[in-house]
C-alpha positions in Angstrom: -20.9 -0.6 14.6 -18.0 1.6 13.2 -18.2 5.2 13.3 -15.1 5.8 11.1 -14.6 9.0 9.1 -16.1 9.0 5.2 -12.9 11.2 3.7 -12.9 12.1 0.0 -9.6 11.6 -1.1 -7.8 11.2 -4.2 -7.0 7.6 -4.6 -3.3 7.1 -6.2 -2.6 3.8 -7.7 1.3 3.4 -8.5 2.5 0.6 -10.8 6.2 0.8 -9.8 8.0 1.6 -6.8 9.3 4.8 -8.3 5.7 5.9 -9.3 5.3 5.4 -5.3 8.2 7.8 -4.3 7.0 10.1 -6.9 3.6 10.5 -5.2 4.8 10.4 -1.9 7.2 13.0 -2.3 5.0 15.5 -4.8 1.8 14.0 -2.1 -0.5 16.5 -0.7 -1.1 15.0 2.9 -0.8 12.0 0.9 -0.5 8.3 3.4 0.2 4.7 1.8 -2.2 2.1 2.1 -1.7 -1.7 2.4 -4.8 -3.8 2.2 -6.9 -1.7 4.3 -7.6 -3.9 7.0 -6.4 -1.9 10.1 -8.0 -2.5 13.6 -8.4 1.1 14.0 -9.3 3.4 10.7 -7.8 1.8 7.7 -5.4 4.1 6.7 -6.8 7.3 4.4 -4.8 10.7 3.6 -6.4 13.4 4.2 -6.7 14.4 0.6 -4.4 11.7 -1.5 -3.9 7.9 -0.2 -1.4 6.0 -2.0 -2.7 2.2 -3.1 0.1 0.0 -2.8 -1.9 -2.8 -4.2 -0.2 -3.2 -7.7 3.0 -3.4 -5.9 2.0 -6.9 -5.6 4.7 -9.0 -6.9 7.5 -11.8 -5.6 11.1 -10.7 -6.4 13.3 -13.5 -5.5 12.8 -17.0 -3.8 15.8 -18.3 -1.8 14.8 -21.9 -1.3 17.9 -22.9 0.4 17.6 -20.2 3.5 13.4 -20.4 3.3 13.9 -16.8 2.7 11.2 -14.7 0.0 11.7 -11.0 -1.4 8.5 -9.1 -2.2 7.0 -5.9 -3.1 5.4 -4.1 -0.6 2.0 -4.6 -2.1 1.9 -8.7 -1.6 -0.7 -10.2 1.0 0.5 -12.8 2.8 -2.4 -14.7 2.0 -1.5 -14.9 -1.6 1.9 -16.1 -0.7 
């Protein structure tokens, strides 16, 4: 079974894209973090990871060219 690493990092939950850049740039060997679902090791920063979960939001629907805009934070499966 697994043998991943056990890291305890600060987890960073921002509620805005700006909030994001914020802690990425001010980070601390800080990563991002989709879903979490990797094949390898999810990704985990060494002492921050940045949650992009709450970025999680559609931001424009273009029915005529099929074509969505989202946050970084949306699953495909909830699309």
């Amino acid at each position: 079974m697994g043998r991943y690493p056990i890291i305890a990092a600060e987890m960073i939950h921002p509620r805005t894209a700006d909030a994001a850049q914020r802690a990425s740039a001010q980070g601390d060997h800080a990563i991002a973090r989709g879903n979490g679902r990797a094949y390898e090791d999810a990704a985990t920063g060494f002492r921050q990871t940045i949650a992009l979960d709450h970025l999680n939001r559609m931001r424009a629907f273009d029915s005529k060219m099929g074509r969505v805009t989202v946050k970084i934070g949306l699953l495909l499966s909830v699309l």
